[in-house]
C-alpha positions in Angstrom: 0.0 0.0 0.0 3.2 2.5 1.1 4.5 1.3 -2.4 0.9 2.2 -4.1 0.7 5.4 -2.4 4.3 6.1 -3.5 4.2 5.6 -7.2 1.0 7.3 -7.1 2.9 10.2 -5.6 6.0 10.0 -7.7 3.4 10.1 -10.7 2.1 12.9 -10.1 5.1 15.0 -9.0 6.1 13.7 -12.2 3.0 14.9 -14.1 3.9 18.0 -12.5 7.0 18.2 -13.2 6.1 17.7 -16.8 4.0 20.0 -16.4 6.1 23.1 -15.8 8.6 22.1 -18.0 6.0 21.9 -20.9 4.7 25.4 -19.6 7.8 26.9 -19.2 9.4 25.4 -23.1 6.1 27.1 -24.2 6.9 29.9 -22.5 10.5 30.2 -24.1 8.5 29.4 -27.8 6.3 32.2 -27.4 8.8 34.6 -26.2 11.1 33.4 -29.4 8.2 34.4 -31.8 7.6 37.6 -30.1 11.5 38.0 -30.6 11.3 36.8 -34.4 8.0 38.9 -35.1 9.4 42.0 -33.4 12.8 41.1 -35.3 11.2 41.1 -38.9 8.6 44.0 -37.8 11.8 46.2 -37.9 13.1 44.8 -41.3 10.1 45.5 -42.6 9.7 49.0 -41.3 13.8 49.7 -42.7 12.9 48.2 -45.8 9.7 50.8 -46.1 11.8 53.5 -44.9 14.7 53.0 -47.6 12.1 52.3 -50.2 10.4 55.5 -49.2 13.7 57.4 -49.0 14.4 56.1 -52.7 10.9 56.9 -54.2 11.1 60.5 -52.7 14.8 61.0 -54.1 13.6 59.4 -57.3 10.7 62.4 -57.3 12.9 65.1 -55.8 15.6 64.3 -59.2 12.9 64.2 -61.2 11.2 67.1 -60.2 14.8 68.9 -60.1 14.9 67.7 -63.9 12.0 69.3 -64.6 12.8 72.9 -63.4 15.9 72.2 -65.2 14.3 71.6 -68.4 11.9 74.8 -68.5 14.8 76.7 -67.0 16.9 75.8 -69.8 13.7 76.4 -72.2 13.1 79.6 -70.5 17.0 80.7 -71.2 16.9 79.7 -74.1 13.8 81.3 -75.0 15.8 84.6 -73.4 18.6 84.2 -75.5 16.4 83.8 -78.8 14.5 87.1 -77.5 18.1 88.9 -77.6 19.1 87.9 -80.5 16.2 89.0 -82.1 16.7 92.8 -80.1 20.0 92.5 -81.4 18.8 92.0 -84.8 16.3 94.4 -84.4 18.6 97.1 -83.1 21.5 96.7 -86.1 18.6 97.0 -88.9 17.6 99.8 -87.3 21.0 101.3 -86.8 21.4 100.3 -91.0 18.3 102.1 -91.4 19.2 104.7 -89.6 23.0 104.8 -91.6 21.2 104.4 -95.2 18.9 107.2 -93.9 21.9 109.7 -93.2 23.4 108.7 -96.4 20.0 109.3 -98.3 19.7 112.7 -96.8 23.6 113.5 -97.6 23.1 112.4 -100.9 20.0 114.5 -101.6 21.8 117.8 -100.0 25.0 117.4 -102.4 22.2 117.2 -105.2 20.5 120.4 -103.9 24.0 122.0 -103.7 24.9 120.8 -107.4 21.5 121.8 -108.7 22.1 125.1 -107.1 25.4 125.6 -108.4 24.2 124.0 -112.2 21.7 127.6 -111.7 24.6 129.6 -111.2 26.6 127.9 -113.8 23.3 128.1 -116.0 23.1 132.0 -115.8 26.6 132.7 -116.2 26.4 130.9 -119.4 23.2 132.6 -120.0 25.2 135.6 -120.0 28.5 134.5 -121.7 26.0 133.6 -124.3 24.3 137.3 -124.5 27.8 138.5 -124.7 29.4 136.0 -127.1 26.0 136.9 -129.4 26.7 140.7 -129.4 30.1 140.0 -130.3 29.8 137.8 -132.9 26.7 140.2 -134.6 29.6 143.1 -134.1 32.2 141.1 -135.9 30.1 139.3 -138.6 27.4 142.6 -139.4 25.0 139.7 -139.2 21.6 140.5 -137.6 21.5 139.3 -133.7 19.0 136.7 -134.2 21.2 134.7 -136.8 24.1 134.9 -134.7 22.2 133.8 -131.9 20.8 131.1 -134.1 24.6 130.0 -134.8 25.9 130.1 -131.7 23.1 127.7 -130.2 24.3 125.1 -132.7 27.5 125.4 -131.8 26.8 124.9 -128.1 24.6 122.6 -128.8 27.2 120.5 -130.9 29.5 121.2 -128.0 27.2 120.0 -125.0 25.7 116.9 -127.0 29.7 115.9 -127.2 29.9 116.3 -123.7 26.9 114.2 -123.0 27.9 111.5 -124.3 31.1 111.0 -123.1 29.5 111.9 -119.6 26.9 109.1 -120.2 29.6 106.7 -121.7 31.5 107.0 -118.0 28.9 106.5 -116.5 27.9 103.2 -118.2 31.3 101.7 -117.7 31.4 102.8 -114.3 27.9 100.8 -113.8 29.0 98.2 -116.1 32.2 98.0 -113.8 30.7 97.8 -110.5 27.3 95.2 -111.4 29.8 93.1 -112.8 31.4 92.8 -109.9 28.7 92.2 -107.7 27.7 89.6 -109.6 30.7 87.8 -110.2 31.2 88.1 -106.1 27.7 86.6 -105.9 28.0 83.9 -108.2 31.0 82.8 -107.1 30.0 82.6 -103.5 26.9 80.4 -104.8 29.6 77.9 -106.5 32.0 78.0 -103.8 29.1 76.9 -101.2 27.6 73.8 -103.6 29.3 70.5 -104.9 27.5 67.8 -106.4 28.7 64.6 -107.9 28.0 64.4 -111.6 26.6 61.1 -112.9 27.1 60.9 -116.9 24.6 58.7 -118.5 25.2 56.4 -121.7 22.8 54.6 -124.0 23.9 51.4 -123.1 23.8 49.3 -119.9 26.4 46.4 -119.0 24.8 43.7 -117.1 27.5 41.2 -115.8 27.3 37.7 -115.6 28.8 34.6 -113.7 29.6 32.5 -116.5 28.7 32.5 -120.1 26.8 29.6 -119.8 24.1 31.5 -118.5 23.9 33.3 -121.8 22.3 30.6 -123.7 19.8 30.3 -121.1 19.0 33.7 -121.4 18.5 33.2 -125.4 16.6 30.4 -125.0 15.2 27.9 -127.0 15.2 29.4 -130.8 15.6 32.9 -129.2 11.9 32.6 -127.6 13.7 33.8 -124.1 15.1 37.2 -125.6 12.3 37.8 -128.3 9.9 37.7 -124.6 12.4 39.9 -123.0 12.9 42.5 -125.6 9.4 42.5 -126.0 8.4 42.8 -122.6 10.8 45.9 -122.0 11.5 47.6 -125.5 15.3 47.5 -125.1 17.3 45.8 -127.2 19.6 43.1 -125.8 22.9 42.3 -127.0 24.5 39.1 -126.5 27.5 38.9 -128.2 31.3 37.5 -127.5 32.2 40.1 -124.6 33.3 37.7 -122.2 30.7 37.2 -118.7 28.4 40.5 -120.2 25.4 41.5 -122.1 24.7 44.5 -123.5 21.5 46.7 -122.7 20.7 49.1 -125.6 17.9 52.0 -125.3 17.6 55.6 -125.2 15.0 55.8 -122.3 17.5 55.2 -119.3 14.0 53.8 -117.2 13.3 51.1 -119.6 17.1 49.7 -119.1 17.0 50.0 -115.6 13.9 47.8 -115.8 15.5 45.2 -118.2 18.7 45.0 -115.8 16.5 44.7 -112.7 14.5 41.8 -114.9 17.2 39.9 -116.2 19.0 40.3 -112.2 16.4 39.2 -111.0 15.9 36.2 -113.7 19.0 34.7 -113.3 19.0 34.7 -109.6 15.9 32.7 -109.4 17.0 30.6 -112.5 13.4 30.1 -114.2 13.6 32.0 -117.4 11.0 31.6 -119.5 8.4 33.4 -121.0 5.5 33.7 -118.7 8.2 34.0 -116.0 9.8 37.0 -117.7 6.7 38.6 -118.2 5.6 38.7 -114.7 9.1 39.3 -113.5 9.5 42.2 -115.9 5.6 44.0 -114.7 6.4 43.3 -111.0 9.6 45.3 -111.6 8.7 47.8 -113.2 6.1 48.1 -110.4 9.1 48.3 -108.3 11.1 51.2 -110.3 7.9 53.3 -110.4 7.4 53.2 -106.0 11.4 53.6 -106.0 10.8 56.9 -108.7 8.1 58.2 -106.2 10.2 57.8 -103.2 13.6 59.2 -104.7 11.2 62.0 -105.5 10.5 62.4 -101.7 13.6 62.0 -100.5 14.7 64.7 -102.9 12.0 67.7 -101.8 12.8 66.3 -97.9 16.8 66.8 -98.7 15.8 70.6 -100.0 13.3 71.6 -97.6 10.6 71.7 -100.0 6.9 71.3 -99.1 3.5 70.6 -100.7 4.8 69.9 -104.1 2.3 68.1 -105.9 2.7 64.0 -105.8 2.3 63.8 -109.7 5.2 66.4 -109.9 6.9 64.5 -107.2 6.8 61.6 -108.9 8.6 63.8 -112.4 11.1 64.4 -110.1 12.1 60.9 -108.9 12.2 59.9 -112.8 14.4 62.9 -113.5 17.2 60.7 -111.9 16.4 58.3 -115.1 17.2 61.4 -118.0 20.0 63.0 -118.7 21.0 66.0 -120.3 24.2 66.6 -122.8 25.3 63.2 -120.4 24.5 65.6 -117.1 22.1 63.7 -114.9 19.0 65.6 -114.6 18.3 65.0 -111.1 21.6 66.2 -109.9 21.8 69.2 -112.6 18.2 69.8 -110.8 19.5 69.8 -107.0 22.6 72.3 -108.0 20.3 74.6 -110.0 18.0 74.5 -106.8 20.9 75.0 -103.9 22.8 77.7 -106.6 19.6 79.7 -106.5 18.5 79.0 -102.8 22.0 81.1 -102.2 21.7 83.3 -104.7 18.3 84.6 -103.4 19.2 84.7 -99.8 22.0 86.7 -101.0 19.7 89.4 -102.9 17.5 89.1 -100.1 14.7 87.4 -102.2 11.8 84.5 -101.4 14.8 81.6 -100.9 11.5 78.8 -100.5 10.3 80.2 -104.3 14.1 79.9 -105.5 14.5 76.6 -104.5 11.4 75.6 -105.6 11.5 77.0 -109.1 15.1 75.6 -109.4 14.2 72.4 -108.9 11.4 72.2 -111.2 12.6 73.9 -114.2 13.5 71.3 -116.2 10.4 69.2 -115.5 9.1 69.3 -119.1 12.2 67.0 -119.9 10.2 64.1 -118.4 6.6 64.0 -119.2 4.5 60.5 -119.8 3.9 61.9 -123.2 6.0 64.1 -125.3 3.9 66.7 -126.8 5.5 69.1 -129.4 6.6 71.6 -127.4 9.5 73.4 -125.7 10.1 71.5 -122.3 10.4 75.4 -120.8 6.4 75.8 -121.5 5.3 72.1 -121.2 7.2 72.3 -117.9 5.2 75.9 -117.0 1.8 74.4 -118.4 2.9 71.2 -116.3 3.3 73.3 -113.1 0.1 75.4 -113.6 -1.8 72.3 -114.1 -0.5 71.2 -110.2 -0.8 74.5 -108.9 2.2 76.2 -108.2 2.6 80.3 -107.8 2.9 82.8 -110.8 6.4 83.1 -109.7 8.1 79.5 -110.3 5.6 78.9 -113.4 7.0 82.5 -115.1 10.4 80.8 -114.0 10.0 77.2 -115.5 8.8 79.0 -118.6 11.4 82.1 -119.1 14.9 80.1 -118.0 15.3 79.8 -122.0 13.7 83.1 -123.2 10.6 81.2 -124.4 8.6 84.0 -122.6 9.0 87.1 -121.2 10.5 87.6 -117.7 8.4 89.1 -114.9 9.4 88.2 -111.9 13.5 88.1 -110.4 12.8 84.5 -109.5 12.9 84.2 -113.4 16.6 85.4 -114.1 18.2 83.5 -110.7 16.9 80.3 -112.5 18.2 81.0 -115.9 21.5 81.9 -114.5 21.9 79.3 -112.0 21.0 77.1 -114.9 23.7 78.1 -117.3 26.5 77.9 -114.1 25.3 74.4 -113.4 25.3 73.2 -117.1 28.6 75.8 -118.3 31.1 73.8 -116.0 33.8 71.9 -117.0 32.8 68.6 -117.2 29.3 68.6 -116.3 28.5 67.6 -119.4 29.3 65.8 -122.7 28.8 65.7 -126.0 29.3 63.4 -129.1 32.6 64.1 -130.5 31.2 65.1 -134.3 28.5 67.2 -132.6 31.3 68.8 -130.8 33.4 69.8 -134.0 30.6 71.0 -136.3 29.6 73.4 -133.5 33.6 74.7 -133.2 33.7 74.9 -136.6 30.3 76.4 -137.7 31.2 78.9 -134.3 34.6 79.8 -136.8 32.7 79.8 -139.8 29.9 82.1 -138.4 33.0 84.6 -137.2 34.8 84.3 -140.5 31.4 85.7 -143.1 32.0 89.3 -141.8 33.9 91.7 -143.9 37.8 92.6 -142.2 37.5 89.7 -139.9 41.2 88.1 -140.5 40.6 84.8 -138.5 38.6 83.3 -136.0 39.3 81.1 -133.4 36.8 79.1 -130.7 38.3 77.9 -127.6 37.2 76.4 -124.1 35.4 73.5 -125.6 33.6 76.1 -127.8 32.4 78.2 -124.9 34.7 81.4 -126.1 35.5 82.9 -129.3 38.2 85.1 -129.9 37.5 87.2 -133.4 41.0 88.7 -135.2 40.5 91.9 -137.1 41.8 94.1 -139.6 42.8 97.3 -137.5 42.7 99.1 -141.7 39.3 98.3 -142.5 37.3 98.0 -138.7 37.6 100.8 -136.1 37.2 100.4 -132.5 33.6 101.2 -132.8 33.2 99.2 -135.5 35.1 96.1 -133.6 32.4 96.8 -130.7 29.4 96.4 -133.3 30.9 93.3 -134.5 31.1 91.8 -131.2 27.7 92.5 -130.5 26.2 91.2 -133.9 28.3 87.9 -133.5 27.2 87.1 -130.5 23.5 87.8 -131.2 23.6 85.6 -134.1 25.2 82.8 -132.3 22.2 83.2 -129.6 19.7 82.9 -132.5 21.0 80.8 -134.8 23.1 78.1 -133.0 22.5 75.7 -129.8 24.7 74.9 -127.3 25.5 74.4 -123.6 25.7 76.9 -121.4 27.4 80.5 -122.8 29.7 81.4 -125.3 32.1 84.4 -125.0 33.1 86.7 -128.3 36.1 88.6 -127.7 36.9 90.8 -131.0 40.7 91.6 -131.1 42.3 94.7 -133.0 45.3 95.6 -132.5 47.6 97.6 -135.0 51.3 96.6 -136.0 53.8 98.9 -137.6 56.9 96.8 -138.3 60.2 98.3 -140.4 63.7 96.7 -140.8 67.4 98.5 -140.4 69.4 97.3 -142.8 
């Protein structure tokens, strides 16, 4: 029973024993979790704090960018507003220079018009006296000698005139042509273009000359399709590893050579093949004119042009001109006149614009009988442009009358473009005929001694007689001569007469 009572006891001290231990483990659990939860609690908080921190530097920078940015467009806005004061204030200090000039100029002509009165009644009187003398000496009757004497003066001042005028011309002469060589070299100096020269012929190259029976075909049916298909004539003959493209229209060859590229890359040539090959290509050509034509009015800052007449000028990269490529010729005459304006304080937007479409009646769809000056004008009308290019387009080769300045920047930026050496080529018999119809033409006047054209043709230096043409005779002759060659002849750019007299007197000592 003692031993009962005893495990009984042990038991339950034990159980109580247990018991605390599991209360006070649980105890030490809890008190870890507290510990953990408080733990992470703060990383959390530290975490929120630094993310904070970095979201309100994030703002603050951005927010400092900000007040950067308007500053900077606020300074900038500043310095455009000074610039424009500082504009402002030199044209007005130029206007107020040319107005002190103006008013100088218009007091020395009150003070020469006041002494020409003085001058005028002292002659008035000189003339009164020079009368009564002359009616003393002669016993003629006052009125005759009066009558006399006003021829004579009037011989006498006429003389006068006209060497007075004659200075005066060659002074003007002297100091426009000046200005306008300083201005069009300037324009020249400030625009360089590569020159493309176009042929009549295209070379398309080939691997191996094996693939030129396979372009032939079977009894010629592959070239007949081709030829056909494109309207250029193709030339296979022994040139080693290429065939020959022949046609006038530079468009038509370009879509033959993409055709036959295209043809032997794939390696199915054959009729129907080269029929759809060449329409999808020429498809091709046509989006790629439209889009040089784009790219060209983007490059030149032009706007609102038409899309027919940008399309005219994407194909003028297709003609050519005396072997000048049209687009490029176009580009210079359009920069050379852009300049040229600015320079003469013109519209440089109606420059540009007129330079680059004056040739535009070089590449119509159809090729009516006219000038390309006027179909290019009627051309432009048709698409709307202002008075001002279409009067240019039209008068850039004296087809009509000139009424605008646009109209004489063109014609001259024209002939600088086309005038330099090696812009353009000619064929080689063309080329002698004109040098020696340009001699010929020289040689038909009476006391012309010889003739010579030099430059390529673009001057022409005239030897005369110094016996049978005086100096004022030699001037006449220069004049004539060059007007006929204007009228009768055609040729690139300008030609230059130069009449030469000079007179020799030679003797020997023997």
């Amino acid at each position: 029973m003692e031993i009962l009572i005893g495990l009984l006891g042990g038991l339950i001290g034990g159980g109580v024993v247990m018991a605390i231990v599991q209360q006070t483990l649980l105890k030490s659990k809890r008190e870890k979790l507290i510990k953990d939860a408080e733990l992470e609690g703060e990383n959390i908080k530290k975490d929120k704090l630094l993310q904070a921190k970095e979201n309100f530097l994030k703002l603050k920078e951005e927010h400092e960018n900000t007040i950067k940015e308007k500053d900077r467009r606020i300074q900038s806005g500043e310095d455009r507003i000074r610039n424009k004061e500082k504009s402002l204030n030199q044209k007005m200090e130029d206007f107020g220079r040319k107005e002190k000039e103006i008013e100088k100029k218009h007091t020395e002509l009150n003070a020469k018009m006041q002494s020409l009165e003085v001058k005028s009644q002292e002659l008035d009187k000189m003339q009164q006296k020079r009368v009564a003398e002359l009616s003393k000496i002669s016993g003629l009757p006052a009125e005759d000698a009066k009558s006399m004497l006003m021829e004579a003066l009037k011989d006498e001042a006429r003389t006068n005139a006209h060497a007075h005028i004659k200075e005066i011309v060659e002074e003007a002469k002297l100091n426009a042509n000046k200005e306008a060589r300083k201005i069009v070299i300037q324009s020249i100096q400030r625009v360089a273009t590569e020159q493309a020269v176009e042929n009549a012929v295209s070379v398309f190259n080939i691997e191996t000359d094996e693939i030129k029976g396979r372009i032939i075909g079977r009894e010629g049916r592959n070239i007949r399709a081709l030829e056909a298909s494109t309207g250029v004539e193709i030339v296979v003959d022994d040139t080693p590893e290429a065939i020959i493209l022949s046609c006038f229209d530079p468009v038509r060859r370009e879509i033959a050579r993409l055709a036959l590229h295209q043809l032997v890359s794939d390696g199915r040539i054959h009729p129907a093949r080269i029929e759809e090959i060449v329409a999808k290509t020429r498809k091709q050509l046509e989006e790629e004119i439209a889009e040089t034509g784009r790219r060209t009015c983007i490059d030149l800052g032009i706007h609102g042009l038409h899309p027919e007449l940008t399309r005219m000028v994407g194909r003028m990269k297709y003609r050519s001109s005396y072997g000048q490529n049209l687009l490029q010729h176009s580009r210079e005459v359009a920069n050379l006149c852009a300049i040229m304006a600015a320079e003469l304080g013109l519209n440089v937007k109606i420059a540009k614009r007129a330079g680059l479409l004056h040739d535009i009646g070089k590449v119509p769809d159809e090729e009516p009988e006219l000038p390309h000056a006027i179909l290019g004008m009627k051309l432009a009308e048709k698409f709307g442009e202002k008075p001002e290019v279409l009067n240019a387009i039209g008068a850039h080769h004296d087809e009509i009358e000139m009424t605008s300045l646009i109209s004489p920047i063109v014609q001259v930026c024209d002939a600088v473009s086309g005038a330099r050496p090696g812009a353009r080529r000619e064929i080689v018999d063309a080329y002698i005929k004109r040098i020696k119809d340009l001699e010929a033409l020289a040689l038909s006047y009476d006391g012309v001694a010889s003739a010579f054209a030099i430059q390529a043709g673009r001057e022409l230096r005239v030897m005369v007689e110094a016996e049978k043409v005086s100096d004022s005779k030699a001037d006449e002759l220069s004049f004539t001569i060059s007007h006929r060659i204007q009228t009768e002849m055609t040729y690139p750019g300008q030609v230059k007469v130069t009449v030469i007299r000079e007179k020799r007197s030679i003797n020997y000592a023997k």
